[in-house]
ZAMARGU-4260 file (C-alpha; in steps of 0.2 Angstrom, whole numbers, plus 5000, padded with zeros to 4 digits):
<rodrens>
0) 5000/5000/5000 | 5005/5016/4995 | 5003/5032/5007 | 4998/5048/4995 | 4998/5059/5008
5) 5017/5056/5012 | 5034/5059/5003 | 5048/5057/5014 | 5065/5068/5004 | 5083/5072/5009
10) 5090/5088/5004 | 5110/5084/4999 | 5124/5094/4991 | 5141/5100/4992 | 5145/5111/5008
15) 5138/5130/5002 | 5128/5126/4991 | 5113/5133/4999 | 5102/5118/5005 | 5101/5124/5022
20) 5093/5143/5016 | 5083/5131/5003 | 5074/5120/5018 | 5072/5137/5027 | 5063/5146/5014
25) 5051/5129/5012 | 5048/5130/5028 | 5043/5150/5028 | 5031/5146/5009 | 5024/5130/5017
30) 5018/5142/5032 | 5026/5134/5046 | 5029/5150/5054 | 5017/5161/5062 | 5018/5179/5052
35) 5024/5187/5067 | 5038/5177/5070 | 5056/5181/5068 | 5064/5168/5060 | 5084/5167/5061
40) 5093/5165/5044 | 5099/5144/5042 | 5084/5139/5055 | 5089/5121/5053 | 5108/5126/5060
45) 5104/5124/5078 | 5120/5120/5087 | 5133/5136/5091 | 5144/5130/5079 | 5135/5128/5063
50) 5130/5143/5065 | 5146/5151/5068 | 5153/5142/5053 | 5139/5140/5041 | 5140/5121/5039
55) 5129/5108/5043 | 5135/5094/5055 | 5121/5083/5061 | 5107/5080/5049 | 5090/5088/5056
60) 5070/5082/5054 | 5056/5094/5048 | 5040/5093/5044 | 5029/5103/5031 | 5013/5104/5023
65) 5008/5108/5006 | 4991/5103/4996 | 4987/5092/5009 | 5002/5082/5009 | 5013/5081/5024
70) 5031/5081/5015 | 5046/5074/5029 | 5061/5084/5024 | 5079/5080/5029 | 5092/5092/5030
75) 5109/5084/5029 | 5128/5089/5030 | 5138/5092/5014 | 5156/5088/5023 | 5165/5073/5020
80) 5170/5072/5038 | 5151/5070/5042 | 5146/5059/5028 | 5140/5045/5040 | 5126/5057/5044
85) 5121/5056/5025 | 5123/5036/5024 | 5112/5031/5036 | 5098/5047/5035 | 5095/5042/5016
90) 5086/5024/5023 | 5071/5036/5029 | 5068/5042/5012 | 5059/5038/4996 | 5070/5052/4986
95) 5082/5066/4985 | 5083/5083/4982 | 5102/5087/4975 | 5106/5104/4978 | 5120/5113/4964
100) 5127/5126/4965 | 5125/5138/4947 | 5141/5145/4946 | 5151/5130/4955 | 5144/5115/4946
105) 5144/5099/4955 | 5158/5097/4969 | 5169/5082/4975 | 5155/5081/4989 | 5139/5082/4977
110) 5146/5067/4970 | 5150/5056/4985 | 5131/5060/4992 | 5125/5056/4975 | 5132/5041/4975
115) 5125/5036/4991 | 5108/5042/4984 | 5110/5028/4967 | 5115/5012/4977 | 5098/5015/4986
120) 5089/5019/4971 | 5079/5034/4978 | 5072/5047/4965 | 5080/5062/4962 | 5076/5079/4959
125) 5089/5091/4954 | 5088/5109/4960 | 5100/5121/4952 | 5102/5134/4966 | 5109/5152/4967
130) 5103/5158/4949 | 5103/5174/4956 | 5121/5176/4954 | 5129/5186/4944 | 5142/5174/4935
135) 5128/5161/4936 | 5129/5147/4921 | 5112/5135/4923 | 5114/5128/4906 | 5131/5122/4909
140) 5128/5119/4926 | 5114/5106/4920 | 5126/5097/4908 | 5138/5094/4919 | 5126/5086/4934
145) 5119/5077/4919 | 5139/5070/4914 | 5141/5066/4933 | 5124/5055/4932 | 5131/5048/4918
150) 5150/5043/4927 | 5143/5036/4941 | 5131/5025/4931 | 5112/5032/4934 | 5099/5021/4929
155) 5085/5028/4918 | 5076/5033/4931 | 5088/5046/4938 | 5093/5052/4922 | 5075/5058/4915
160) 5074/5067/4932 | 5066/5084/4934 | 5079/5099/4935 | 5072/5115/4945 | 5079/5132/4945
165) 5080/5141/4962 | 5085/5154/4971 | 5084/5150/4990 | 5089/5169/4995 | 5077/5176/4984
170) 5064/5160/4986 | 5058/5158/4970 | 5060/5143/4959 | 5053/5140/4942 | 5056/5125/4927
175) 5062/5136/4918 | 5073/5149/4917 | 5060/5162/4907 | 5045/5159/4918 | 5041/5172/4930
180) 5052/5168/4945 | 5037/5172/4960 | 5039/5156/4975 | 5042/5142/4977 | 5027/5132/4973
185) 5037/5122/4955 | 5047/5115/4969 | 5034/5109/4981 | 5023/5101/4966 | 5039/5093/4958
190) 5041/5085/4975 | 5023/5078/4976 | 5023/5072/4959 | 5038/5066/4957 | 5046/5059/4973
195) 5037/5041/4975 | 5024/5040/4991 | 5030/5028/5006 | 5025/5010/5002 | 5023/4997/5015
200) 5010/4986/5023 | 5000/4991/5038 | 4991/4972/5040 | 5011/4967/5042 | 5019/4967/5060
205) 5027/4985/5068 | 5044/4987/5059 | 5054/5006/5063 | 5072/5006/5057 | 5083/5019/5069
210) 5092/5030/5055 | 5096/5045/5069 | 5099/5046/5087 | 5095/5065/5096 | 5096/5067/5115
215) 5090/5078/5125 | 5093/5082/5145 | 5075/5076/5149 | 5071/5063/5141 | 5088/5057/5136
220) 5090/5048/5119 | 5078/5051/5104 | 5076/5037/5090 | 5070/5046/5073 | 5065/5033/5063
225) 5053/5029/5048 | 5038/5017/5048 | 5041/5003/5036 | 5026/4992/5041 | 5013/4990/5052
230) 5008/5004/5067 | 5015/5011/5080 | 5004/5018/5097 | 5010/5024/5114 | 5009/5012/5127
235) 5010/4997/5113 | 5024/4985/5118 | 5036/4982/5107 | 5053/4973/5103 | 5068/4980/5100
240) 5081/4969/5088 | 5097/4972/5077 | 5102/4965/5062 | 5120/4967/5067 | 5117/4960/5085
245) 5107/4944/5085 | 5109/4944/5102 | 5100/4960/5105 | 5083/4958/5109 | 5075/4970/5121
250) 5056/4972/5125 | 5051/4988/5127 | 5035/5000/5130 | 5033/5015/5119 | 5029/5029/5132
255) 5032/5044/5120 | 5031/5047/5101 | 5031/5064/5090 | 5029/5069/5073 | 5039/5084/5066
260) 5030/5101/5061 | 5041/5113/5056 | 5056/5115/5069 | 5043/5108/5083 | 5043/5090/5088
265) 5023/5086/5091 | 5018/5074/5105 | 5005/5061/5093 | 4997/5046/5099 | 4999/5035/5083
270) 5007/5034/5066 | 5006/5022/5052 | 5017/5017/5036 | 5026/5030/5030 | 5028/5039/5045
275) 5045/5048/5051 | 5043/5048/5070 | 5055/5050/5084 | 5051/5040/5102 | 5059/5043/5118
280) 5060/5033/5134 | 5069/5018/5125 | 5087/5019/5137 | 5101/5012/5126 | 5092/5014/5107
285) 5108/5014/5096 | 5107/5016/5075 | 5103/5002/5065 | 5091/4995/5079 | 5074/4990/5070
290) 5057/4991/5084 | 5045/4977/5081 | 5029/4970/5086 | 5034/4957/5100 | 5025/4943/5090
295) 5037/4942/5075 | 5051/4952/5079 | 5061/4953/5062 | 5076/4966/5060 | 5076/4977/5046
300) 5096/4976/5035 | 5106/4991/5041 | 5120/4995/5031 | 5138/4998/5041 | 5145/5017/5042
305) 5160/5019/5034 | 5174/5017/5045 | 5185/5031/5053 | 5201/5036/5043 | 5209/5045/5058
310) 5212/5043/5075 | 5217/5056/5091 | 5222/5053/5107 | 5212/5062/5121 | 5221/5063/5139
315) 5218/5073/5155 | 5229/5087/5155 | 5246/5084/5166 | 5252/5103/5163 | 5258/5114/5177
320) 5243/5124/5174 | 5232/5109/5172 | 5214/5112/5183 | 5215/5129/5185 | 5202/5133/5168
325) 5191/5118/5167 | 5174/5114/5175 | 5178/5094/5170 | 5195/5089/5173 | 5197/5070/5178
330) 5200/5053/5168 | 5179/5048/5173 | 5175/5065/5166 | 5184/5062/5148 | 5176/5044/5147
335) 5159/5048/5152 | 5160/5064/5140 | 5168/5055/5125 | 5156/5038/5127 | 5141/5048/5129
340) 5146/5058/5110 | 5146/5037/5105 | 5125/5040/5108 | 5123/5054/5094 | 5139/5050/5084
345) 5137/5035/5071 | 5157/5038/5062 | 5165/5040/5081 | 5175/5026/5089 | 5180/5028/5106
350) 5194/5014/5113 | 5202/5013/5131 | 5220/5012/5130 | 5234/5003/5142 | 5233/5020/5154
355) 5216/5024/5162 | 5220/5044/5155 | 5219/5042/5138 | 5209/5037/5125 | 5212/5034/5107
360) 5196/5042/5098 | 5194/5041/5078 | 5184/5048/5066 | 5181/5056/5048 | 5193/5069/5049
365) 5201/5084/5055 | 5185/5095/5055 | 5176/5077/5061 | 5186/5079/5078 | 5188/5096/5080
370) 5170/5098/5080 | 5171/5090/5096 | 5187/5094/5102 | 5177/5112/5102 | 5157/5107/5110
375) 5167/5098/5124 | 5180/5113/5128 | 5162/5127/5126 | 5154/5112/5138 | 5168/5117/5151
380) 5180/5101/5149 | 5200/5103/5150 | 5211/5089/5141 | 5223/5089/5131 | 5224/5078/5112
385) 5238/5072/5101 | 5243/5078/5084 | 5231/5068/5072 | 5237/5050/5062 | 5229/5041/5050
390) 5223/5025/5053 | 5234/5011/5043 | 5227/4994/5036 | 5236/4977/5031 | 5231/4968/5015
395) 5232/4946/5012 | 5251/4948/5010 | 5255/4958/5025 | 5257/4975/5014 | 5253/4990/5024
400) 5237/5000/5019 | 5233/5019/5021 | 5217/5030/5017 | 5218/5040/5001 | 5211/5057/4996
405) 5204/5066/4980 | 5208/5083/4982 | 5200/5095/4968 | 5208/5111/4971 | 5203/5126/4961
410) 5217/5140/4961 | 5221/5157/4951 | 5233/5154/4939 | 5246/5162/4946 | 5248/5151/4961
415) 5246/5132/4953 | 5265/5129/4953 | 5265/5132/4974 | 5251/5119/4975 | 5256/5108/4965
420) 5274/5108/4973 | 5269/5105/4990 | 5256/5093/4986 | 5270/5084/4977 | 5281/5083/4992
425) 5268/5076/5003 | 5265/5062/4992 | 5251/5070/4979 | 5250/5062/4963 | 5243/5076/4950
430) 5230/5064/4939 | 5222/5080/4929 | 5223/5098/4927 | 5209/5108/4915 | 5203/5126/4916
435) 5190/5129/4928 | 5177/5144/4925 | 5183/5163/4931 | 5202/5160/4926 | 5203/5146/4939
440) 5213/5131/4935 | 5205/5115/4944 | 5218/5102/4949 | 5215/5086/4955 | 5225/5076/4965
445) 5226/5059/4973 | 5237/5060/4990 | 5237/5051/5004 | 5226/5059/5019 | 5241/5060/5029
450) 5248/5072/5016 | 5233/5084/5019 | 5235/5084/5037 | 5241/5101/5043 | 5240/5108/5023
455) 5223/5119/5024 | 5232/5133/5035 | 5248/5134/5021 | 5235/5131/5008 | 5227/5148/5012
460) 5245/5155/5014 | 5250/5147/4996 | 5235/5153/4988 | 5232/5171/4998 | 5215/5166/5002
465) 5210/5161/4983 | 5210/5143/4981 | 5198/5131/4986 | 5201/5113/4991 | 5189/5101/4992
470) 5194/5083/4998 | 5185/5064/4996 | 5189/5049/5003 | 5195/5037/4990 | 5198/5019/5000
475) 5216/5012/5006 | 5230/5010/4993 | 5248/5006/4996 | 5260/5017/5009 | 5265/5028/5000
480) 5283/5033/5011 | 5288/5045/5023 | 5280/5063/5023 | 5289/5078/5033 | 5274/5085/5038
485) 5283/5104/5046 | 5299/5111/5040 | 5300/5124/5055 | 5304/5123/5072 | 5297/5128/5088
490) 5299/5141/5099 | 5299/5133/5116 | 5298/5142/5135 | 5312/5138/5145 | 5305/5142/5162
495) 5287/5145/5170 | 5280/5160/5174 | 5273/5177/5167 | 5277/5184/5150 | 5288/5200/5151
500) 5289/5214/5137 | 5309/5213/5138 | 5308/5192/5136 | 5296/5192/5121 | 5304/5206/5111
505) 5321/5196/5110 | 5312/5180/5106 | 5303/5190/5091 | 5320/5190/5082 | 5321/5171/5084
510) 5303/5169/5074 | 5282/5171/5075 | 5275/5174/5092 | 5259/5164/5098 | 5259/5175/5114
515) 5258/5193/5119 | 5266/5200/5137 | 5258/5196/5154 | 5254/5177/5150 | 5257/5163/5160
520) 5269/5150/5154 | 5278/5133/5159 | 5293/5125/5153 | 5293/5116/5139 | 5277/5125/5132
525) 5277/5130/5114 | 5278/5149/5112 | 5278/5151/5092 | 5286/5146/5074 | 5306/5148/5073
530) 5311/5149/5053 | 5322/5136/5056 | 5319/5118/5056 | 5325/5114/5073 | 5320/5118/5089
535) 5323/5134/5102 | 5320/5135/5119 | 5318/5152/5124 | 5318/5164/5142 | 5304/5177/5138
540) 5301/5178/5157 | 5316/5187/5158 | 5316/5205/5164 | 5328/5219/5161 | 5341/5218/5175
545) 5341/5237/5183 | 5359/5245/5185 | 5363/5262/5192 | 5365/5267/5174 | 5350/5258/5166
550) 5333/5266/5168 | 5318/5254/5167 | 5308/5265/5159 | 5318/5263/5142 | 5308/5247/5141
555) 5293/5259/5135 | 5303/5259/5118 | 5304/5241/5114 | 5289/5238/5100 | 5282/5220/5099
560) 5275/5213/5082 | 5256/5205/5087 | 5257/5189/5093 | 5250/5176/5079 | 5234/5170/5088
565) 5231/5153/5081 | 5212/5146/5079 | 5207/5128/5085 | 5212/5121/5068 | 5226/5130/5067
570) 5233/5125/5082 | 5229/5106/5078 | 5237/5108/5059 | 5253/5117/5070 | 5258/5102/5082
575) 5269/5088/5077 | 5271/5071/5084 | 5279/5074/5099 | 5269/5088/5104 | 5251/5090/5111
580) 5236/5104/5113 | 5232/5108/5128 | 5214/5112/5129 | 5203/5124/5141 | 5186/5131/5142
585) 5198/5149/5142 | 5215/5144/5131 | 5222/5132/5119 | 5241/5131/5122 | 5254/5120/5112
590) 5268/5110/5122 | 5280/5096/5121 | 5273/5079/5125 | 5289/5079/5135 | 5292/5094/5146
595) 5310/5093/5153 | 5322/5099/5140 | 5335/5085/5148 | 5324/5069/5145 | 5316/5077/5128
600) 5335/5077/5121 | 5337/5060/5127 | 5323/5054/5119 | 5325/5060/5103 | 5341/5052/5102
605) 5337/5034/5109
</rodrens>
C-alpha cells in the first residue's frame, strides 16, 4: 500500500551550496511559521557551531505541509567528515533533492552524496540553486550534473529526472529559466509528483528502522525513525532487535512518540506506514536498531558506516597549569564525556588504552574531531589531544594500507606551481589539470590523507585566500613513504611564569610569536614558529636587570609585532608528533609531550 499523503526527501549537496537557506525558505512558503515570528537566517543550524561556521553537522527532521500532503524533509551535512550522517539518513527516504550550486557546478562532495543516493535507488530531483548570481551558468551547470549522472552509472530513472531552477535567498524557483520567477510552489509540486509516496503494509507486523539518534537532557535519547510496516501507538509494547546483534533483543514499552512540524517535535498518539517519527523513553536505542511487534520480531538490514580514517588521542591534561580553567577535569570525566558523543555520533569510535587517562578516539577527519574537540571545551571540559594519524590497514600479503584522498583544488593561475609543489612533496599524485570557469585552474590530486594533514592553513598562505580545496575519501591503497609534515621549528619556553615585554621582544627576532606579554607559561610550552627547522628553547620571562646606569623605563621603547593567535584548527594543523594541545574552556596552548628539555633530548636520540 502506498501512502499519498506522504513523501519522505533528503535535501544533499556539496558544503555551500545553499540547501540549508533552501529547507528554510520551504519552511517560511509551506507556512510553518506564524507571520509574526522572527525567524533566524539557516533555522535548521541549531548547534553554536553551525551557525558560527555555516555548515551543517548533524542532519535535522522537519515537517511541512503543502496541498494536503505532509512532506518529511531532511536536511543533511555536505562535509565529507560527516558523511556518516548522509549514509544512514537516506534509509528514511523515498527520494532526494540534489542541491547545485549555478556558478560551481557539481563538487567532489555532490558526487559522493549522490552516490549514496544511486546504490539506494531513491528518485532524484535536481535543484540548480543560486541563479541569482551574477556569473551564474544554469545551462552548463545542467550538463555537467547530467555527465556526473552519467560517470557514476544512473539508471534511467535518475537520468530523466526533473531539474528545478531556484533561488533559495530570493525564494523563488521555476522550470524554467524564462518563467516568471514568484515562489516556490514548482518545487513543492515537483516533490509531490515526482518523489514516490512511502509504500509498506500496515496488515504486516510493527517494523521502525533507527536511522538517527537525538538526545535531549530530559528525556535522554531520541530514535528518529521511519515506519516501514505496520503501526506504531504509545503504550504498545514492542521489541527492539538488530540486524548486526542477533543477540539483541529487548522488550520495550513506547511511552512517548512525536511527529515533526516545522522545527517543533509534536507529541501524537499514533502513526502508520510512512511515517517519520521519533520515540523517547527507550534507554540504550543505538542506530541500526529495528522496533517490532513482540510477535514476530524481524530486523530490518542496516548498512555499516563507513569506518573512521583517523584517530586522536584524548588525555587529561598533566600541565603545570592543568585544573585551573576547566569545570571537568578528571580521567571519569573524559570517558563519560567521550562515550556519551558514541550516543549521537554513528562515524566516532571511542577505545580505552593501556593508561586509564587516555583514549584513542577516531573519526572522519580533521573537522570530524575538532568539532568535538570544540562542544566539549564550550561544555567546560579541560584535556589535552595528540597531533592527528591516519589510521593504517594490512592487506592478504602483509602490505601495509593507508586512506587515500581526491583533492580537487581550484586556484588562480598564478599560484598552481605552489600547490602543486607542495602537494608533490607530501606524496600528491597530479591525475588531471583543465581550466575551471573565472580563470581558475582546477587540479585534482590523489594523495594520501596523511599528506593533507596540517596543509589547509599553508593552503590559504600558498594561495592568499584564493584557492579552494575540496577533499574525498578514496579507499586504502599502498603506503606511499615518509611525509615531513613541518619544516619549522618551535619556539619553546624555557622556564614557568609570566610573559615579560623585555623576554618576548628578543624571542621575536628568533621567529612568529603565539603569545603577547603578561601570560602565564611553563617550561617546555610552545611559544611560536622559529624559521628554522629545529628547535629553540627560549627565556621570555626574563626581565631587564636594573643598574645604576639603566633606567627601566627605556623598556617603554621596545615595540612587539602582534602575537599570531592561532584558531582551534590552526593549532591542531601546527603540532607535530611529539607535541600535544592543551585544551581549556579559556585557552588552547601548544607544548611538548615531553616537558623537561633534559629527558626530551634523550629521547629524541634513543
Amino acid at each position: 500500500m502506498k501512502r499519498e499523503d506522504i513523501r519522505n526527501i533528503a535535501i544533499i549537496a556539496h558544503v555551500d551550496h545553499g540547501k540549508t537557506t533552501l529547507v528554510d525558505e520551504l519552511l517560511k512558503q509551506s507556512g510553518a511559521f506564524r507571520e509574526n515570528q522572527e525567524v533566524a537566517e539557516r533555522v535548521m543550524d541549531s548547534n553554536d557551531i553551525e551557525k558560527e561556521r555555516g555548515i551543517t553537522i548533524l542532519s535535522k527532521n522537519t515537517g511541512v505541509v503543502y496541498d494536503g500532503v505532509r512532506i518529511n524533509i531532511v536536511d543533511t551535512p555536505g562535509h565529507a567528515d560527516f558523511g556518516g550522517e548522509v549514509e544512514r539518513v537516506l534509509k528514511m527516504v523515498n527520494g532526494v533533492i540534489l542541491v547545485v550550486d549555478a556558478f560551481e557546478g557539481p563538487m567532489p562532495q555532490t558526487k559522493f552524496v549522490l552516490r549514496k543516493a544511486l546504490e539506494l535507488d531513491l528518485s532524484l530531483i535536481v535543484c540548480i540553486n543560486k541563479v541569482d548570481r551574477p556569473e551564474a551558468r544554469p545551462a552548463e551547470v545542467v550538463d555537467e550534473t547530467l555527465e556526473l549522472l552519467m560517470e557514476l552509472e544512473a539508471g534511467d530513472k535518475q537520468l530523466d529526472c526533473p531539474f528545478v531552477f531556484a533561488s533559495a535567498k530570493e525564494g523563488f524557483a521555476v522550470l524554467d529559466m524564462e518563467d516568471e520567477k514568484k515562489d516556490m510552489k514548482p518545487l513543492f509540486e515537483t516533490i509531490i509528483d515526482h518523489i514516490e509516496a512511502p509504500e509498506g503494509d500496515p496488515e504486516k507486523p510493527l517494523q521502525i528502522l533507527i536511522s538517527t539518534i537525538d538526545y535531549n537532557e530530559y528525556v535522554g535519547r531520541i530514535g528518529i525513525g521511519k515506519v516501514d510496516n505496520g503501526s506504531i501507538a504509545v503504550n504498545k509494547e514492542c521489541m527492539v532487535v538488530n540486524e548486526h546483534d542477533p543477540e539483541r533483543r529487548e522488550k520495550v514499552r513506547i511511552t512517548k512518540l512525536y511527529g515533526f512540524e516545522g522545527l517543533e517535535k509534536v507529541d501524537v498518539k499514533k502513526a502508520e506506514i510512512g511515517s517519520i517519527v521519533a520515540i523517547s523513553g527507550i534507554a540504550d536505542l543505538t542506530i541500526g536498531d529495528t522496533i517490532c511487534d513482540l510477535e514476530d520480531p524481524q530486523p530490518i538490514p542496516f548498512q555499516k558506516i563507513s569506518e573512521p580514517t583517523i584517530s586522536m588521542q584524548f588525555m587529561v591534561n598533566d600541565s603545570p597549569l592543568a585544573g585551573q580553567e576547566g569545570k571537568y577535569v578528571t580521567s571519569r570525566h573524559l570517558r563519560d564525556r567521550l562515550f556519551r558523543e558514541l550516543n549521537t555520533d554513528v562515524s566516532l569510535r571511542v577505545e580505552e588504552s593501556d593508561s586509564t587517562d587516555s583514549f584513542k578516539v577516531s573519526g572522519r577527519g580533521e573537522l570530524h574531531l575538532s568539532v568535538l574537540i570544540e562542544n566539549m571545551r564550550r561544555e567546560g571540559y579541560e584535556f589535552a589531544v595528540s597531533k592527528a594519524e591516519v589510521l593504517y590497514h594490512t592487506d592478504e600479503n602483509g602490505k601495509k594500507l593507508e586512506p587515500m584522498e581526491i583533492a580537487v583544488i581550484d586556484v588562480p593561475e598564478e599560484f598552481s606551481g605552489a600547490v602543486i609543489e607542495k602537494l608533490s612533496q607530501r606524496k600528491g599524485e597530479l591525475r588531471n589539470m583543465s581550466m575551471a570557469t573565472g580563470g581558475y585552474t582546477r587540479l585534482e590530486f590523489s594523495i594520501p590523507s596523511r599528506g593533507l594533514i596540517g596543509y589547509r592553513g599553508e593552503f590559504m598562505t600558498d594561495t592568499k585566500g584564493n584557492g579552494i580545496l575540496n577533499t574525498l575519501f578514496d579507499g586504502y591503497g599502498p603506503y606511499k613513504g615518509d611525509i615531513q609534515y613541518r619544516k619549522q621549528g618551535s619556539l619553546i619556553a624555557y622556564e614557568a611564569g609570566e610573559t615579560i615585554t623585555y623576554g618576548l621582544f628578543n624571542a621575536q627576532e628568533r621567529g612568529t610569536l603565539f603569545i603577547g606579554p603578561g601570560e602565564k607559561v611553563y617550561a617546555g610550552m610552545v611559544i611560536g614558529q622559529t624559521g628554522k627547522t629545529e628547535d629553540i628553547e627560549i627565556n621570555v620571562c626574563r626581565a631587564k636587570k636594573l643598574t645604576n646606569t639603566r633606567a627601566s623605563g627605556s623598556d617603554d621603547a621596545l615595540k612587539l609585532s602582534p602575537p599570531k593567535r592561532l584558531s582551534l584548527e590552526q593549532a591542531l594543523e601546527f603540532i607535530d608528533t611529539d607535541e600535544l594541545l592543551e585544551i581549556t574552556p579559556k585557552n588552547i596552548r601548544i607544548r611538548k609531550k615531553i616537558l623537561d628539555p633534559t629527558m626530551r633530548k634523550r629521547a629524541k636520540f634513543s
